[in-house]
Each structure stands twice: as structure tokens, then as C-alpha cells.
C-alpha positions, 0 to 999 in steps of 0.5 A, a space after each residue: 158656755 153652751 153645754 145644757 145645765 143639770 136637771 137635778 130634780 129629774 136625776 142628773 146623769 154622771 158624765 165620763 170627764 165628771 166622774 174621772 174629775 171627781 176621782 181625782 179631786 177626792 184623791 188629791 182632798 185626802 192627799 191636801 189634809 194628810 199633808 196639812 194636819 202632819 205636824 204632831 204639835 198641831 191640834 188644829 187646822 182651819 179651812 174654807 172650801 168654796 163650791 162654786 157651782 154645786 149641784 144637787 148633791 147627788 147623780 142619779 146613779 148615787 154617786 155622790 157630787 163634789 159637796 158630798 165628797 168634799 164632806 165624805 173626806 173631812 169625815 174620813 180624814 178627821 176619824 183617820 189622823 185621830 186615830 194615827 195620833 191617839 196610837 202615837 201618843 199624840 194630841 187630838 186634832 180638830 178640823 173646822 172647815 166652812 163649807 159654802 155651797 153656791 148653785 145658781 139653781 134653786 132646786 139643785 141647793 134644796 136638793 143639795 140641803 137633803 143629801 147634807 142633812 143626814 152626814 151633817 147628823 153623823 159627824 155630829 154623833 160619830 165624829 166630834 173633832 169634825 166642826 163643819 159648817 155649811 153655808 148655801 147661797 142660790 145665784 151665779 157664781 160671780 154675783 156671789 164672789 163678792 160676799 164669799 170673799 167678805 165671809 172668808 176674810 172675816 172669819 180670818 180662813 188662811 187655807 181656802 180651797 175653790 171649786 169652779 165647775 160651770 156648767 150651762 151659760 155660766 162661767 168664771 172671769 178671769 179677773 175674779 180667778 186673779 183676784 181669789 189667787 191674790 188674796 188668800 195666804 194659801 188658796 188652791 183652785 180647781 177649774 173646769 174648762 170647757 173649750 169645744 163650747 168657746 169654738 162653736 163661736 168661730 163659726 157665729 160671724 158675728 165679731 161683736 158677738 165674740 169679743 164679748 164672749 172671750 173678753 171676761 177669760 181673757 183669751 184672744 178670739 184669733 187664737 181660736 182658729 188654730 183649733 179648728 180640726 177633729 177634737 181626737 187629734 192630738 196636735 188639737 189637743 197641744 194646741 188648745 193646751 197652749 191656748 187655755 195655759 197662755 190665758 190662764 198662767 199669769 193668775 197663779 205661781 203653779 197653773 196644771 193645765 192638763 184635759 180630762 183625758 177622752 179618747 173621744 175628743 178633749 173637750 174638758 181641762 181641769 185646770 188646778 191653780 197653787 201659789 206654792 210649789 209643794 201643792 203642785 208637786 202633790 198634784 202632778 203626784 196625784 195624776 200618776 196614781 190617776 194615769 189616763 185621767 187627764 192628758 197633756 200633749 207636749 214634751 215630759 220633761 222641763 219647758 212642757 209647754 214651750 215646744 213648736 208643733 210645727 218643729 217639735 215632735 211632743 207625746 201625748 203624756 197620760 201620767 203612766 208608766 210609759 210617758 214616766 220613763 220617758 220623763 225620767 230620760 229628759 229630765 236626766 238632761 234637763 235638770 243639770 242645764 236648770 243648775 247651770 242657769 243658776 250657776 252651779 248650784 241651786 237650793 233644793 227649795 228653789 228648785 222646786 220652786 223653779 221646776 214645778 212651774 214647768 213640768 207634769 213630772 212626779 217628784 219621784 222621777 224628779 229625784 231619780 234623774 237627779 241621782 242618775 245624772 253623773 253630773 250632779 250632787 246633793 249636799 246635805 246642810 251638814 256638808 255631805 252628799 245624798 246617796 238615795 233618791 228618798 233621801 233629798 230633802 228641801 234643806 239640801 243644795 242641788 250643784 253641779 260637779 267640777 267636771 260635767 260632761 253634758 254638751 251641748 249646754 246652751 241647746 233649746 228643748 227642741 234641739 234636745 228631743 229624743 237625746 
């Protein structure tokens, strides 16, 4: 990578792409412990956050950095569910979360320490249920996986969250994003991807030089020429999600692979990595409450990476009104055909589990095209059949009625376009 690091000391300027990152990331955060801490009998729940590439705490603007918000939202969430419960006659719960913060920047941690110190004090006084402990390493962030990784699985944390936002000449291989998604029971990573930085290096003639700095992410060098073409064009932007989802796809179940949207060049993709289907569902959820936070260009149906630019004709799809309605209308033709595939009927848990491996939808357009496809049931355990989009639910079965009528049913998603 070759964007300059932060001077923390001197004051940090907030970028455009981090602080429409950050937005995100918190909303998705308190979306994560609503849907973590739901269950009445609980009253507990465990969790790590590993902030791989900390910063200083703070911009020179006073917003605030990942760390702080990660800790602004425990704080808030903590105060939040105990107050829903104690009003619902429910048991109280306690939220212990391990939060290790890494820099390879000195005077970004010791800057760091300073901005934690006063909400470590408040959450001691004013929010008792809250047991956080934070943990600060000073190196890059490769040389500190190994030991992170001792640290989580002797502390036995199931529910783990890593943060990766290189900044500067570092970055984060591929295999060590492989071996975090493959070795805790419930992992989830945010990676920030910087593309621009990798296709300077086509112009370096130097093969030896670009082997070496493509192999630890795993991406072919030769790809890189398709890029070549004005960052604001959105076939570039198709092309580079392809190349960035071909390189990362294989290290988890669900990989988002959508840019920080900016009208001025797609430069950044902020890459979210789940193993379950329920974590992309919440993610694609929380993009729509973002709209034109991050891009995607291709089709908004199902196969949204599997589309030709040279034959297809995809959209930019910026998560709003617009690209939803679009969606909804393909996923109306798109959805009976993965039923079919299966046979005739397919377990709503399965289906999702299928589907959010293949589309940017929200799970509420997902359930309208269902509803308003004529060719399409939801049965209940019991036997009877859903009337409302609402209503489906992971223990029904999708299937397909006796006498479908959409044709033709072996047609590609290209052949499908605009029908």
C-alpha cells in the first residue's frame, strides 16, 4: 500500500471513505448486540473486538476512531438492553468484551490510552454490567496475529469481531484472513481494501517487484490490466469488484465486497467477511439504512457478481430506493428458479443460507418478491401457508406451486436482464 500513514500527534484529518466507514461500522455494531443479546434467558454474552490497525482514538475534528466507537456503543447498548429488560421484568445482563487495540505506531497507542482512559472511568462508575477490558499491542499487524490468536482461544472468546484498516505500507494476507475466519466458532471481519495503491504497481516494470507485492493477497497481477481507465467509470468499478470478490470469496461463507461509494473514484471496498447467513442479512440490512454509502455495480438480483461487462448490461447499485425496486423486480424471477434448482421446495434456513451468498438485497425485498411471486408458497411447520412478507420465518419451507408459470426456466442471468 502506498497511501501515507496518519500523523496522529500532529491531528489526523478525517477522510470522506473513513468517516462514511465509520457510519456504517457503528450501525452495524449496535445492530450486532441487539441481535446477540435478544434472548430473555440470557444474561450474559462474551465477545473480543480486534482493532487491527487502531489509530490515535481521535480526528482532529473530534470524531471519534473505530476503538472509541467500538466502546461509545457497548456503553450505549449495555445501558439500552438493561433498561428494556428491567421494564420487561427481565434478568439483567452483562456484557464482557476483550477489546485489544494494535498500531504499529507508537504515539498512535499512547495517544490512543488518553482518549480510552476517561470512558474506561465512566463505564466503571455509570454502567456496572459493562466488563470491558482493553489491551494495547505497538507493532504491525501480522506480527501481532499470532499472539491475539493465543489470547482469544485461552480466554475461550467464541464471538469475536476483527477490524483491518491498513493504512500506510501495511496490510493483511490473505492467508492470515483465512486462518481468523476458520478458527473461531463465530468470527465476523471488516476489511478496508485499497485498490488504487495495488494499480500504481502496473506501471513499475518491474515483474519481480509485483509478484512480490500481490502474492500475500492472493491476487494475480495480470488481472490488474483490466483496470487500467478512469477511477470514476463505473465498468472500472465492476471490474475491480470482480477482481477484489475472485481474491477474497474463498476465505469465508459470506464475503460483501461493495466500495465506499465516491463519486470521485472507487478507491476503497470495505469488505465484510460471516460464516453465517444471519450476519449477511444484517449487513446488506444495514447498507440500506446507509444508501450511497458503498457501491456495487453489477446486477441486484441473485448472481450479482456473475454478470459479463462485455454482454450484460449491470447498474451501479447504491443500496436506495431506486436500485431496491430494481432488485425486488429480479429477485420476483430469480427466486422460483433457485426453488427449482432444489426441486420444488427449499427450507427457508437453507434459502438463506443460499441466497445471501449471491445478492446485496434487504431481507425485506427478499420476502416481497417472494409474496409476489404467483409461483410461490410459504408453508408453515404446521402445514399452512404465510399470507405476509413479515410473517416467514427460518422454520417454514419456500416451494413451488403445482403449475408455475415462469418460462424460460433454464435461461443465465444475463439472458434474464430487464424481464
Amino acid at each position: 500500500m502506498t497511501e501515507k500513514p496518519y500523523q496522529w500527534p500532529e491531528g489526523a484529518k478525517l477522510p470522506e471513505h473513513s468517516r462514511r466507514k465509520h457510519k456504517v461500522v457503528r450501525e452495524y455494531f449496535a445492530d450486532y448486540l441487539s441481535i446477540r443479546c435478544k434472548t430473555p434467558q440470557q444474561t450474559k454474552f462474551r465477545l473480543a473486538i480486534i482493532d487491527g490497525f487502531a489509530g490515535g482514538g481521535r480526528y482532529d475534528c473530534g470524531s471519534p476512531g473505530s476503538p472509541l466507537i467500538f466502546i461509545e456503543e457497548l456503553d450505549r447498548a449495555t445501558q439500552a438492553l438493561n433498561l428494556y429488560r428491567a421494564a420487561n421484568g427481565m434478568a439483567q445482563l452483562d456484557i464482557e468484551c476483550l477489546l485489544v487495540c494494535n498500531d504499529m505506531d507508537r504515539s498512535a497507542i499512547e495517544l490512543l490510552e488518553t482518549h480510552v482512559a476517561p470512558l474506561e472511568a465512566r463505564i466503571k462508575s455509570e454502567t456496572p454490567q459493562l466488563h470491558l477490558r482493553v489491551e494495547y499491542m505497538n507493532t504491525t499487524f501480522e506480527e501481532a496475529y499470532p499472539q491475539i490468536k493465543l489470547l482469544l482461544v485461552a480466554s475461550k472468546y467464541q464471538a469475536v469481531l476483527f477490524n483491518l484498516d491498513p493504512c500506510g505500507p501495511s496490510h493483511v494476507e490473505r492467508s492470515t484472513l483465512v486462518d481468523i475466519l476458520q478458527s473461531f466458532q463465530s468470527v465476523e471481519v471488516f476489511y478496508t481494501f485499497m485498490i488504487k495503491s495495488l494499480v500504481t504497481f502496473l506501471h513499475q516494470r518491474n515483474p519481480e517487484r509485483l509478484r512480490a507485492q500481490f502474492a500475500p493477497l492472493g491476487i494475480d497481477p495480470t488481472k490488474l490490466e483490466e483496470l487500467n481507465g478512469l477511477l470514476s467509470k463505473q465498468e472500472w468499478l465492476g471490474t475491480a469488484e470482480r477482481i477484489v470478490f475472485e481474491t477474497f470469496k474463498t476465505c469465508a461463507t459470506y464475503v460483501s465486497p461493495f466500495s465506499i461509494h465516491n463519486p470521485a473514484g472507487w478507491q476503497y471496498w470495505l469488505i465484510h467477511f460471516a460464516n453465517r447467513p444471519r450476519a449477511r442479512q444484517a449487513y446488506n440490512n444495514t447498507l440500506h439504512q446507509n444508501s450511497t454509502m458503498q457501491a456495487h455495480f453489477g446486477r441486484s438480483g441473485l448472481d450479482m457478481l456473475v454478470y459479463d461487462p462485455r454482454h450484460d448490461l449491470p447498474d451501479l447499485y447504491l443500496f436506495d430506493d431506486p436500485g431496491r425496486d430494481r432488485a425486488r423486480r429480479e429477485l420476483v424471477n430469480d427466486i422460483p428458479r433457485l426453488v427449482y434448482e432444489c426441486g420444488d421446495v427449499i427450507p427457508i434456513e437453507e434459502f438463506y443460507a443460499t441466497i445471501y451468498k449471491a445478492t446485496p438485497a434487504h431481507s425485506d425485498d427478499i420476502h416481497t418478491a417472494i409474496m409476489e411471486n404467483t409461483d410461490l408458497q410459504v408453508i408453515t411447520p404446521n402445514g399452512g401457508e404465510r399470507r405476509s412478507a413479515n410473517a416467514i420465518a427460518v422454520g417454514d419451507v419456500l416451494k413451488l406451486k403445482k403449475q408455475f408459470t415462469f418460462f424460460p426456466m433454464f435461461s443465465a442471468p444475463s439472458d434474464r436482464r430487464g424481464k
